[in-house]
MOPAC internal coordinates of N, CA, C and O (Angstrom, degrees):
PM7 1SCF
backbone

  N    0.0000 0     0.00 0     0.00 0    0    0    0
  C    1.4507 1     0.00 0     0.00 0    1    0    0
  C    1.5222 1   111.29 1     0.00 0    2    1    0
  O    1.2310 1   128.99 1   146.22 1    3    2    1
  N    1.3010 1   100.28 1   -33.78 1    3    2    1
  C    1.6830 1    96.46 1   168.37 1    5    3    2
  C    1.2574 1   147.62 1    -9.94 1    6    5    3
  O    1.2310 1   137.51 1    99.86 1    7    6    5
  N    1.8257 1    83.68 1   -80.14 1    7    6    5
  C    1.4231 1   117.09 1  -168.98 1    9    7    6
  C    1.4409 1    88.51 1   -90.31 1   10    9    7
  O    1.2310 1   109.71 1   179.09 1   11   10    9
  N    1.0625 1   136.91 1    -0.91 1   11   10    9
  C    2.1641 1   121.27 1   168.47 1   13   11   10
  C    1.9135 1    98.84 1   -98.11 1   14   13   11
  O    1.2310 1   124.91 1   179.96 1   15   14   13
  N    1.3705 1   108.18 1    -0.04 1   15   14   13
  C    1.6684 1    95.44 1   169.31 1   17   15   14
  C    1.0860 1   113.38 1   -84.16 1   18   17   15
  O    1.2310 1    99.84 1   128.32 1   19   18   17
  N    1.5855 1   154.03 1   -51.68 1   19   18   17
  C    1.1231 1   138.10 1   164.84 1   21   19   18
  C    1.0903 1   118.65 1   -28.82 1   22   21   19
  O    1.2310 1   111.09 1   110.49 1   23   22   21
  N    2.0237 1   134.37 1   -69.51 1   23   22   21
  C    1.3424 1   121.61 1  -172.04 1   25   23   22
  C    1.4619 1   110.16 1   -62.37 1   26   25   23
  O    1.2310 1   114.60 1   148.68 1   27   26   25
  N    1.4521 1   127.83 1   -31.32 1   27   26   25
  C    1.4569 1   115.16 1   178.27 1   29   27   26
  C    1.0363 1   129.09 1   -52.25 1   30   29   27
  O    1.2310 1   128.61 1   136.52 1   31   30   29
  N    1.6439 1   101.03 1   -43.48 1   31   30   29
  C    2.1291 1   108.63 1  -166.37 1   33   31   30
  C    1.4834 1    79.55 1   -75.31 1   34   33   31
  O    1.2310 1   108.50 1   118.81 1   35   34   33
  N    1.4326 1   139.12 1   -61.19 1   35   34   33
  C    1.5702 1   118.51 1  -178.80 1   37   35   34
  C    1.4174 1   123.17 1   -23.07 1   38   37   35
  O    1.2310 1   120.35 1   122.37 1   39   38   37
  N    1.0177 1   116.94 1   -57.63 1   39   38   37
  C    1.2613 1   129.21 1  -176.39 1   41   39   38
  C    1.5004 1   118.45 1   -58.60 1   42   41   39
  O    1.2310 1   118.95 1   119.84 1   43   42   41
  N    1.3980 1   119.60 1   -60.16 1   43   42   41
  C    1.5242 1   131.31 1   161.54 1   45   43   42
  C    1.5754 1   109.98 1   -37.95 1   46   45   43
  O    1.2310 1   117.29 1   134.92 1   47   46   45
  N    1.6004 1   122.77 1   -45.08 1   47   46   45
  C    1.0647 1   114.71 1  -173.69 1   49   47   46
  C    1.3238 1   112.37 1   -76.89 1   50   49   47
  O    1.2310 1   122.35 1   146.82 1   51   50   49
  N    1.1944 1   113.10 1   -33.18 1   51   50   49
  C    1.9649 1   120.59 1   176.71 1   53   51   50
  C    1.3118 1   104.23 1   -70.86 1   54   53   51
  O    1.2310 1   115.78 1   144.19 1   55   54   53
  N    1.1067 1   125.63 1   -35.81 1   55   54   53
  C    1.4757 1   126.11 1  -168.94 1   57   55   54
  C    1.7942 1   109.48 1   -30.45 1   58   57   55
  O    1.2310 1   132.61 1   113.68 1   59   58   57
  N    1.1156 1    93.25 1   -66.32 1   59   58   57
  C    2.3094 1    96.39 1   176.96 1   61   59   58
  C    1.3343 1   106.97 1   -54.78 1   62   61   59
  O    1.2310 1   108.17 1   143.00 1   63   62   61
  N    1.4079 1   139.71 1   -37.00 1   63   62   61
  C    1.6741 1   125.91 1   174.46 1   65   63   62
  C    1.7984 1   110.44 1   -73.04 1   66   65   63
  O    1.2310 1   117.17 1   138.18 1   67   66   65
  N    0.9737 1   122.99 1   -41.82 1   67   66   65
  C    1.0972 1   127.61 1   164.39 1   69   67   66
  C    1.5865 1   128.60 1    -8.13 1   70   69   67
  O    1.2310 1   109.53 1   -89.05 1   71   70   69
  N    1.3195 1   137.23 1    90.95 1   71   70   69
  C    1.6016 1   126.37 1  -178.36 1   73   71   70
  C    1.0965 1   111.07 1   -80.43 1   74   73   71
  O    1.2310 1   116.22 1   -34.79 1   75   74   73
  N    1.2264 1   124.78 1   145.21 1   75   74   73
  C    1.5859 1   113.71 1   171.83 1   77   75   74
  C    1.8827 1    92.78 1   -80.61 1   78   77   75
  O    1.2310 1   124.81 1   -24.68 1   79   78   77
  N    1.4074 1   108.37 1   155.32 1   79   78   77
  C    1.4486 1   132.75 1   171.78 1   81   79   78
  C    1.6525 1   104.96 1   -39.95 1   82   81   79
  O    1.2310 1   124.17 1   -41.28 1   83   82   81
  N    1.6095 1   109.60 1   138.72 1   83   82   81
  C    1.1919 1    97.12 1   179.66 1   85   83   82
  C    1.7512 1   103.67 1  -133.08 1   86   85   83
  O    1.2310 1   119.43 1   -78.24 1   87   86   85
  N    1.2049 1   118.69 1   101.76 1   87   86   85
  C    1.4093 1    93.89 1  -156.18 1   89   87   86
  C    1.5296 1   117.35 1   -82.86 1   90   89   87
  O    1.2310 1   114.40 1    36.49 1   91   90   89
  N    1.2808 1   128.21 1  -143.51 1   91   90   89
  C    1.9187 1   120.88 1   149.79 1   93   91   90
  C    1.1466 1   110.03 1   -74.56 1   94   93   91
  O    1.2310 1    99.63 1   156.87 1   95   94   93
  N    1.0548 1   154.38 1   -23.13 1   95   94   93
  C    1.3159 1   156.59 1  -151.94 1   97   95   94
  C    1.3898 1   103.57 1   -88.87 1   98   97   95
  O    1.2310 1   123.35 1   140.88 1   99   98   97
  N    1.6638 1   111.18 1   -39.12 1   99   98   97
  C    1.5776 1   117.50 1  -161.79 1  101   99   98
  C    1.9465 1    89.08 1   -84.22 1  102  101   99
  O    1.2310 1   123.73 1   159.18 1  103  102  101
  N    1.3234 1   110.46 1   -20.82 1  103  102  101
  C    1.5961 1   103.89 1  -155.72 1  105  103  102
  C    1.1426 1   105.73 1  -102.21 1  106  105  103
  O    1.2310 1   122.85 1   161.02 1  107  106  105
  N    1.6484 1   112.14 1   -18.98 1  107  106  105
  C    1.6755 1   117.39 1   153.58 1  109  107  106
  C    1.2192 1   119.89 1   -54.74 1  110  109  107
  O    1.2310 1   123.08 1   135.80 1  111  110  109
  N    1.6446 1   111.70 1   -44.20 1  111  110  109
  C    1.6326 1   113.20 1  -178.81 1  113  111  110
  C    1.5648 1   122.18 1   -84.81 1  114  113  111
  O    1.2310 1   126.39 1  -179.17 1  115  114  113
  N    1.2281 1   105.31 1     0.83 1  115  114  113
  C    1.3335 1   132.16 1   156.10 1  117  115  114
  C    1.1980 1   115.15 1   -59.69 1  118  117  115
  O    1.2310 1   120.18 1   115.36 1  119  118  117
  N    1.5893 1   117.27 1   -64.64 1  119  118  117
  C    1.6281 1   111.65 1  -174.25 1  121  119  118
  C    0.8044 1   121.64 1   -97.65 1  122  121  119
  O    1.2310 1   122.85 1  -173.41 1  123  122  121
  N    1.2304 1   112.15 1     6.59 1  123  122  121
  C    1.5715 1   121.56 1   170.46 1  125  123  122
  C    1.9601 1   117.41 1   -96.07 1  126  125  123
  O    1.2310 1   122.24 1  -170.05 1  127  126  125
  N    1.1408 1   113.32 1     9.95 1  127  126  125
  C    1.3940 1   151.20 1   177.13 1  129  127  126
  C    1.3383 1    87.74 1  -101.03 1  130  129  127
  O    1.2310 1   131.63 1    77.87 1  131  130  129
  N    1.2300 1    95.15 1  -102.13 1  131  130  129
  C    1.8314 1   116.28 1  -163.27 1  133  131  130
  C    1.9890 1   114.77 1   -40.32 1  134  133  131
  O    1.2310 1   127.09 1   171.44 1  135  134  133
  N    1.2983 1   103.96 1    -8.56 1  135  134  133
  C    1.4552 1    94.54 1  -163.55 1  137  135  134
  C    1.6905 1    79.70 1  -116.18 1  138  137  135
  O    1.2310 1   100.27 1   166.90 1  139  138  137
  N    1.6999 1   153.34 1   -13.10 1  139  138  137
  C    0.7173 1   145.74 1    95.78 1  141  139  138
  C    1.3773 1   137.75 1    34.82 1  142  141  139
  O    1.2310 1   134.17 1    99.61 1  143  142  141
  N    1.5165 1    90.21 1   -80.39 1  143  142  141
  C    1.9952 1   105.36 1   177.94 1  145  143  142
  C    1.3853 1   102.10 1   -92.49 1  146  145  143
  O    1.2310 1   113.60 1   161.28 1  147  146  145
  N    1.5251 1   129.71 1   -18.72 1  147  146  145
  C    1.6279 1   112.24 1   142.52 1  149  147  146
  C    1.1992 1   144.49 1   -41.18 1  150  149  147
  O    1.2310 1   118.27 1   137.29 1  151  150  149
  N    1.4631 1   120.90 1   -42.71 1  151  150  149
  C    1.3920 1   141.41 1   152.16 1  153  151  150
  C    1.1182 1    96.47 1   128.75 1  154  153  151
  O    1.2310 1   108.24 1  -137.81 1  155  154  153
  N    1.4774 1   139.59 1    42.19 1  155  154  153
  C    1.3011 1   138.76 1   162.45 1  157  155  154
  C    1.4794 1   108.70 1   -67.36 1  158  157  155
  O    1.2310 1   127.62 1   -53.71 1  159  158  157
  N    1.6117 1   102.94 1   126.29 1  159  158  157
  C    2.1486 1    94.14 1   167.73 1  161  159  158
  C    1.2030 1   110.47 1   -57.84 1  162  161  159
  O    1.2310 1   133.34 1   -13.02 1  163  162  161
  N    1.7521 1    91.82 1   166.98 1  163  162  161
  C    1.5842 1    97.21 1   170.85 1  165  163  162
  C    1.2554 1   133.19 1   -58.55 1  166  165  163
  O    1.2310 1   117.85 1   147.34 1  167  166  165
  N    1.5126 1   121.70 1   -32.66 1  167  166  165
  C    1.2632 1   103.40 1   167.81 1  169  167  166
  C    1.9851 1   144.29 1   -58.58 1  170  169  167
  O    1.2310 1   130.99 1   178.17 1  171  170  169
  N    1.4519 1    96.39 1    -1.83 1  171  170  169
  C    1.5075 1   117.54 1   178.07 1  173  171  170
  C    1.4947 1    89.06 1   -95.17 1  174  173  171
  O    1.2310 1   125.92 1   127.83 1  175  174  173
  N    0.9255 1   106.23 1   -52.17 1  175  174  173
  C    1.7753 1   103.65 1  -156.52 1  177  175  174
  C    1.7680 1   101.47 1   -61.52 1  178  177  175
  O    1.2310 1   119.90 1   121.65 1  179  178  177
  N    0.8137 1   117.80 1   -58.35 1  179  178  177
  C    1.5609 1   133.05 1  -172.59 1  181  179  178
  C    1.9860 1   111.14 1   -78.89 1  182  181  179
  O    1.2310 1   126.72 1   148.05 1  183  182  181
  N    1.1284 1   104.68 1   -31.95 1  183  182  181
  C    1.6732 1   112.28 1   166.94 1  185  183  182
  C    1.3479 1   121.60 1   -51.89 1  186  185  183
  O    1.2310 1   111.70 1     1.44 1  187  186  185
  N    1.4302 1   133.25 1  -178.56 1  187  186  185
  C    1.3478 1   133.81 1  -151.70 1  189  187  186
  C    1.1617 1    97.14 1   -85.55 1  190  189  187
  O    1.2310 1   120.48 1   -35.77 1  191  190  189
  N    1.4335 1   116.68 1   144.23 1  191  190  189
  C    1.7667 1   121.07 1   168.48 1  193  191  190
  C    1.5322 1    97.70 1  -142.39 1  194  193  191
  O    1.2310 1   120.61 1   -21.67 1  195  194  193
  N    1.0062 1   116.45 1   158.33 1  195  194  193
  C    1.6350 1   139.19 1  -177.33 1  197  195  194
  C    1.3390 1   101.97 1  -143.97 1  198  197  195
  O    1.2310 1   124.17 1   -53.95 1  199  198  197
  N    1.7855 1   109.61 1   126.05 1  199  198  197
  C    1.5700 1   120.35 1   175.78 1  201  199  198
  C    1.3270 1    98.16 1  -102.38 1  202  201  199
  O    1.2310 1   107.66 1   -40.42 1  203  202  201
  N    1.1517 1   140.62 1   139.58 1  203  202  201
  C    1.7851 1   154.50 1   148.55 1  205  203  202
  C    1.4228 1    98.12 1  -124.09 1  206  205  203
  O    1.2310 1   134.56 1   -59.34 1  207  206  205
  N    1.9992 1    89.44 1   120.66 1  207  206  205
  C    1.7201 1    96.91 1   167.80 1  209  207  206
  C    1.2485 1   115.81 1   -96.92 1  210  209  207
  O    1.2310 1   127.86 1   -10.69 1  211  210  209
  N    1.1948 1   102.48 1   169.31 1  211  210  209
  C    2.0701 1   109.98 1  -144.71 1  213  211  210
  C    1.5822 1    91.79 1  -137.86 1  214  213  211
  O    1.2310 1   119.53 1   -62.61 1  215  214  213
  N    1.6176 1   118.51 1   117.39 1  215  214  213
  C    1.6748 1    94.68 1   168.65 1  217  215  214
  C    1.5551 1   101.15 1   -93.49 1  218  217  215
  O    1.2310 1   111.56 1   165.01 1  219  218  217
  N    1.5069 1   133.51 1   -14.99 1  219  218  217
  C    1.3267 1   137.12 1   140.91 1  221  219  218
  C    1.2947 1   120.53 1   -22.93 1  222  221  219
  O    1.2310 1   116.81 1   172.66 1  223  222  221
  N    1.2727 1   123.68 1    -7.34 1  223  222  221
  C    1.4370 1   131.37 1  -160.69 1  225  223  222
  C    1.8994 1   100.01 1   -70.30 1  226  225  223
  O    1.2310 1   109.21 1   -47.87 1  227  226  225
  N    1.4184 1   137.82 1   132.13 1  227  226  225
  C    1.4388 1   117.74 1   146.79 1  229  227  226
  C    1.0119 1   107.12 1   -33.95 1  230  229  227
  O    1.2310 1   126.51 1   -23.48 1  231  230  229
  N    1.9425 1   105.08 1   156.52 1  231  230  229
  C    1.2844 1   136.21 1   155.56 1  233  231  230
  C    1.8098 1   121.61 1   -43.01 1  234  233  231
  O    1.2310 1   121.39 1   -62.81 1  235  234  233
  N    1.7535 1   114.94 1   117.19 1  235  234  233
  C    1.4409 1    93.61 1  -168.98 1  237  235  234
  C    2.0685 1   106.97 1   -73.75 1  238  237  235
  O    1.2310 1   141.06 1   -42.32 1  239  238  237
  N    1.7380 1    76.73 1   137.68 1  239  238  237
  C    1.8928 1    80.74 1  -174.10 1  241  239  238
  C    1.4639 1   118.56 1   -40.15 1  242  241  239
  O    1.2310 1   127.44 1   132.99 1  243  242  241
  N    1.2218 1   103.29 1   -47.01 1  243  242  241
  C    1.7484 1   115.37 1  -171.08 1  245  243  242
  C    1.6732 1   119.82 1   -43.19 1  246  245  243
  O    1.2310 1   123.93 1   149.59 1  247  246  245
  N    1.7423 1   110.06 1   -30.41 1  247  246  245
  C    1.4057 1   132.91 1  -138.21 1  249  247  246
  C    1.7753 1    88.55 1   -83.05 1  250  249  247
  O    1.2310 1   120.07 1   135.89 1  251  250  249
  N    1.1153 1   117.48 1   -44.11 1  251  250  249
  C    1.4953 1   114.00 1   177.40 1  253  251  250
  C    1.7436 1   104.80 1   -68.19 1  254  253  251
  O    1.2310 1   118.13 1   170.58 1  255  254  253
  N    1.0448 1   121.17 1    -9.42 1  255  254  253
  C    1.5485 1   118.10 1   176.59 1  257  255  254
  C    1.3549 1   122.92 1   -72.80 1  258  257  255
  O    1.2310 1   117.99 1   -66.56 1  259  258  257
  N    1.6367 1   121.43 1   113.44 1  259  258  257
  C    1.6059 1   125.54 1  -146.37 1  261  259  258
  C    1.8194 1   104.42 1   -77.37 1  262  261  259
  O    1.2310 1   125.73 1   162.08 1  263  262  261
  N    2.0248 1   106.60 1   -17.92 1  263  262  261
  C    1.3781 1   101.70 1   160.13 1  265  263  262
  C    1.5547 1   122.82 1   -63.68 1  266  265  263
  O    1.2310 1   127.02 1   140.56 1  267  266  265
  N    1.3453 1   104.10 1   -39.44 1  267  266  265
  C    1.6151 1    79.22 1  -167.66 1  269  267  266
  C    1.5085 1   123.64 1   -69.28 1  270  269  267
  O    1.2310 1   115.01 1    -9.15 1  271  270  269
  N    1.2993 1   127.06 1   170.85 1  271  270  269
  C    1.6672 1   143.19 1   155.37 1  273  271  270
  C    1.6703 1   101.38 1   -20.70 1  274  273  271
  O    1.2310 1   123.14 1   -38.27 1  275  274  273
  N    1.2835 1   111.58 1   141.73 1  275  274  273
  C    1.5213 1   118.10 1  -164.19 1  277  275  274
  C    1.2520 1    79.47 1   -93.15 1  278  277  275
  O    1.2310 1    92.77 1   118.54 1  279  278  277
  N    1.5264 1   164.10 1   -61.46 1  279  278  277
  C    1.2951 1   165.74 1  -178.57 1  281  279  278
  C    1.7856 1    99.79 1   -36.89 1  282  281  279
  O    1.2310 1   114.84 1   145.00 1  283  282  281
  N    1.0982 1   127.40 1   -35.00 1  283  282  281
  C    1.3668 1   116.99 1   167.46 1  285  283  282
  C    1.7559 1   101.71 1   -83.09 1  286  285  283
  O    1.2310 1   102.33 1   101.44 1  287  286  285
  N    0.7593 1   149.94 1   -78.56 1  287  286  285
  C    1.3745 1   162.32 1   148.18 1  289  287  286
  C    2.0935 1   107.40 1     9.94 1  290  289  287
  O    1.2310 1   131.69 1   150.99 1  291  290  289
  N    1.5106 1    95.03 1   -29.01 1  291  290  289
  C    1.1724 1    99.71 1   171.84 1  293  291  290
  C    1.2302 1   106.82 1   -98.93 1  294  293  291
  O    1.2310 1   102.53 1   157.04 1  295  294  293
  N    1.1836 1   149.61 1   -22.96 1  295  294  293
  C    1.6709 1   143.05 1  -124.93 1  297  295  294
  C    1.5675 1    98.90 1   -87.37 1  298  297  295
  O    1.2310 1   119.84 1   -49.09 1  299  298  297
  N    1.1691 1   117.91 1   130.91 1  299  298  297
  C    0.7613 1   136.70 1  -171.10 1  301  299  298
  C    1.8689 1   110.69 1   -56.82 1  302  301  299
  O    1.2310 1   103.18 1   -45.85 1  303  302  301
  N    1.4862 1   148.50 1   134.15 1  303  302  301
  C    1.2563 1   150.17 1  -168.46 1  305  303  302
  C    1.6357 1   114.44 1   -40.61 1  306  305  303
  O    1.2310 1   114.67 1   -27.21 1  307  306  305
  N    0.9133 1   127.71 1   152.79 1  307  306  305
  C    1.5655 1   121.41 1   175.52 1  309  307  306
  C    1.5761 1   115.53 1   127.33 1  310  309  307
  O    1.2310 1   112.51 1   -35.23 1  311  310  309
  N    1.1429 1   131.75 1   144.77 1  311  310  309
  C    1.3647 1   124.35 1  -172.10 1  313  311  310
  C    1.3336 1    78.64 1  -155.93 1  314  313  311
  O    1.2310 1   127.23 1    -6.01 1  315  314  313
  N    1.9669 1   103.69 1   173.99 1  315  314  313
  C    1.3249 1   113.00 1   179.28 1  317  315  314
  C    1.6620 1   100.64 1  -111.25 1  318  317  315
  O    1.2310 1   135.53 1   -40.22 1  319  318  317
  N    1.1140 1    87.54 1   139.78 1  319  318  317
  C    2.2168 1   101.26 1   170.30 1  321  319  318
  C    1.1437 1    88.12 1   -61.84 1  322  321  319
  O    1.2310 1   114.81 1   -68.06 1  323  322  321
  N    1.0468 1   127.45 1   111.94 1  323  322  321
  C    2.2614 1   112.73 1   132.13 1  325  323  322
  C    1.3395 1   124.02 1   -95.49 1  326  325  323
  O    1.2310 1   113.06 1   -54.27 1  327  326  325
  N    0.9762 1   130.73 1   125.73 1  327  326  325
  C    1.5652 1   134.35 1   177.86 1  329  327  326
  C    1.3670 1   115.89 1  -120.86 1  330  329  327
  O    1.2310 1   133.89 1   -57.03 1  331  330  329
  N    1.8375 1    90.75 1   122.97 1  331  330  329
  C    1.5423 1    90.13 1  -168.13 1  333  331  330
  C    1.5737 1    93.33 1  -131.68 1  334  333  331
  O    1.2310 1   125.14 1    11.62 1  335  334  333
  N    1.4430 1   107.73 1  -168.38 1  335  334  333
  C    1.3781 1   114.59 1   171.07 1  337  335  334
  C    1.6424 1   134.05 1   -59.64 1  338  337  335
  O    1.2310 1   128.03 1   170.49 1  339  338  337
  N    1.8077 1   102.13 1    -9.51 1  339  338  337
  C    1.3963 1   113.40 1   169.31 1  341  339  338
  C    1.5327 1   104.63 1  -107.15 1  342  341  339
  O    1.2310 1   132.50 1  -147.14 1  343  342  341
  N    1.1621 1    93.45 1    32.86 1  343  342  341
  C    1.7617 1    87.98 1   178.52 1  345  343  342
  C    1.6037 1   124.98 1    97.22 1  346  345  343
  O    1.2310 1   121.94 1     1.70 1  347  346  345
  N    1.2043 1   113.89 1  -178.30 1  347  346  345
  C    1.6254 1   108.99 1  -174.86 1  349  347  346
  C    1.6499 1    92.95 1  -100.00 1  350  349  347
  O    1.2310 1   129.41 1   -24.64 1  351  350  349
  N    1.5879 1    99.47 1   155.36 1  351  350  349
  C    1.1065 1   122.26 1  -172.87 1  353  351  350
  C    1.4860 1   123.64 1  -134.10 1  354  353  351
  O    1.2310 1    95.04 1   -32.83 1  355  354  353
  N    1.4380 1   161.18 1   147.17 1  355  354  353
  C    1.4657 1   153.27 1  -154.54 1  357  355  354
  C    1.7614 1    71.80 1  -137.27 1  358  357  355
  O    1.2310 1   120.45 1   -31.14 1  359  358  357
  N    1.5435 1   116.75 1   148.86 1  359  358  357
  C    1.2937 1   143.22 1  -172.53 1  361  359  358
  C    1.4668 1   121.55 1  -175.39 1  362  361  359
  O    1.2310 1   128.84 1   -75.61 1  363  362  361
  N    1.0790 1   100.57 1   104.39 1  363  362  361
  C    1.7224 1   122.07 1  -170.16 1  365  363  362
  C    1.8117 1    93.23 1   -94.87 1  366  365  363
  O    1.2310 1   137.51 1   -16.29 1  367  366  365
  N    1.4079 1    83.68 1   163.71 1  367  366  365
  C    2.1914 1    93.60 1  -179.30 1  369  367  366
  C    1.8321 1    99.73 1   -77.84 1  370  369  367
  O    1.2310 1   137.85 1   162.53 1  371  370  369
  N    1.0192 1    83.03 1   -17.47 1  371  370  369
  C    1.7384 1    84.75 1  -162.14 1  373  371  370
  C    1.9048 1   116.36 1   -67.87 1  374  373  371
  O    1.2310 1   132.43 1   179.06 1  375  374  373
  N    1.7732 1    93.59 1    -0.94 1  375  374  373
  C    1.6929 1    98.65 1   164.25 1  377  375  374
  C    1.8632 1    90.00 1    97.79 1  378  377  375
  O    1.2310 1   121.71 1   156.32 1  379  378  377
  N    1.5821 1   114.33 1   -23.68 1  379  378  377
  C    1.3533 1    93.99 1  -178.21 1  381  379  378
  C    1.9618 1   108.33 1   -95.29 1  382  381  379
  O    1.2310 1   121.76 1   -37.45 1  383  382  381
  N    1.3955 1   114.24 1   142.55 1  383  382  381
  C    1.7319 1   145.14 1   164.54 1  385  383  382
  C    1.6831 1   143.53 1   -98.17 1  386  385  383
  O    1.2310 1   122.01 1   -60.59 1  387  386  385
  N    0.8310 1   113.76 1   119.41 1  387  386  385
  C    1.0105 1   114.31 1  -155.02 1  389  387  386
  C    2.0487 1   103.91 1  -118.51 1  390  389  387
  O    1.2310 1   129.86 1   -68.80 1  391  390  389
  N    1.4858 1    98.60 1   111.20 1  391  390  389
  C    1.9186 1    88.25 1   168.66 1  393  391  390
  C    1.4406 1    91.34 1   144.12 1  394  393  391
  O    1.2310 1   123.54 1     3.82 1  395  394  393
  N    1.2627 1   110.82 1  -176.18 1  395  394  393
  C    1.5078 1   130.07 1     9.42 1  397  395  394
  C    1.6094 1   111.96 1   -79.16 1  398  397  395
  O    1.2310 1   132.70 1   -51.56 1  399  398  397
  N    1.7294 1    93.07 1   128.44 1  399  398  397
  C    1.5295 1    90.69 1  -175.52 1  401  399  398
  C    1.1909 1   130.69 1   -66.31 1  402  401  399
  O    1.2310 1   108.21 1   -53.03 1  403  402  401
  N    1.6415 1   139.63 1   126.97 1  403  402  401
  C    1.0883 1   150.40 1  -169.11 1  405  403  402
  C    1.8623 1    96.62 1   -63.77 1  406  405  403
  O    1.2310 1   123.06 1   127.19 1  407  406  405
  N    0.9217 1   111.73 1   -52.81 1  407  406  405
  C    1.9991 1   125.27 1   175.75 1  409  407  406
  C    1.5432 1   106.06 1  -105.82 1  410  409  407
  O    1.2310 1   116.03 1  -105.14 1  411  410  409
  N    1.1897 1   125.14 1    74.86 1  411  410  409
  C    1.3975 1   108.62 1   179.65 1  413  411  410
  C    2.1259 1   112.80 1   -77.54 1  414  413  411
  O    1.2310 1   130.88 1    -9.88 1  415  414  413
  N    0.8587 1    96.61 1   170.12 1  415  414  413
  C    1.7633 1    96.61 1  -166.48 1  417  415  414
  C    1.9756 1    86.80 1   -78.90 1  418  417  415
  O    1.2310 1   129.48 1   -18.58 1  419  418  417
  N    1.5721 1    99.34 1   161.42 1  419  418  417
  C    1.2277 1   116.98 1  -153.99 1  421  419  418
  C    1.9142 1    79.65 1   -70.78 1  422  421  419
  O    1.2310 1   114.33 1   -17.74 1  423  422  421
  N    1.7724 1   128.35 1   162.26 1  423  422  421
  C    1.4896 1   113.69 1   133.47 1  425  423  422
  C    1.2573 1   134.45 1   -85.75 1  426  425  423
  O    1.2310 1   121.95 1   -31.61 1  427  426  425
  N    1.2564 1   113.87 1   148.39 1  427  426  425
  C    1.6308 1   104.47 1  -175.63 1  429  427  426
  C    1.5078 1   113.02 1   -87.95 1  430  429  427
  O    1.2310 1   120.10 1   180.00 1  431  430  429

């Protein structure tokens, strides 16, 4: 039991910074939500989107905000591209979006 107390209390203490996984799938259904309660028709909302994650991504705006979860507040830089039929978009888990970008970054 010893030697499993160090990695545990590690673990317990990381536990609150911790993000759960966010993949494209979650950040597709993200903007396809969020572009939604914009008032985009269905055919944007439900049409083709492609997520590419970016650690180039800006800082997500929200992350300096002293309400949110310190685990968002920590997360490390990076957002996901989505590009859809209203344009490209930057989309963090944290609920905050950014676009349609006027310059979106080149795809690779």
């Amino acid at each position: 039991m010893g030697r499993l107390a160090g990695p545990l209390l590690a673990l317990l203490l990381a536990a609150p910074f911790l993000l759960p996984a966010w993949s494209t799938d979650d950040a597709i259904a993200a903007m396809r939500g969020r572009l939604r309660t914009r008032g985009f028709d269905s055919e944007v909302v439900s049409g083709p989107m492609v997520a590419l994650w970016s650690e180039d991504a800006p800082d997500d705006p929200l992350a300096s905000n002293p309400a949110m979860p310190p685990a968002v507040r920590a997360a490390p830089p990076g957002a996901y591209l989505v590009v859809t039929e209203a344009g490209d978009w930057w989309a963090w888990p944290s609920g905050a979006d950014q676009g349609p970008l006027v310059d979106p970054p080149p795809l690779w």
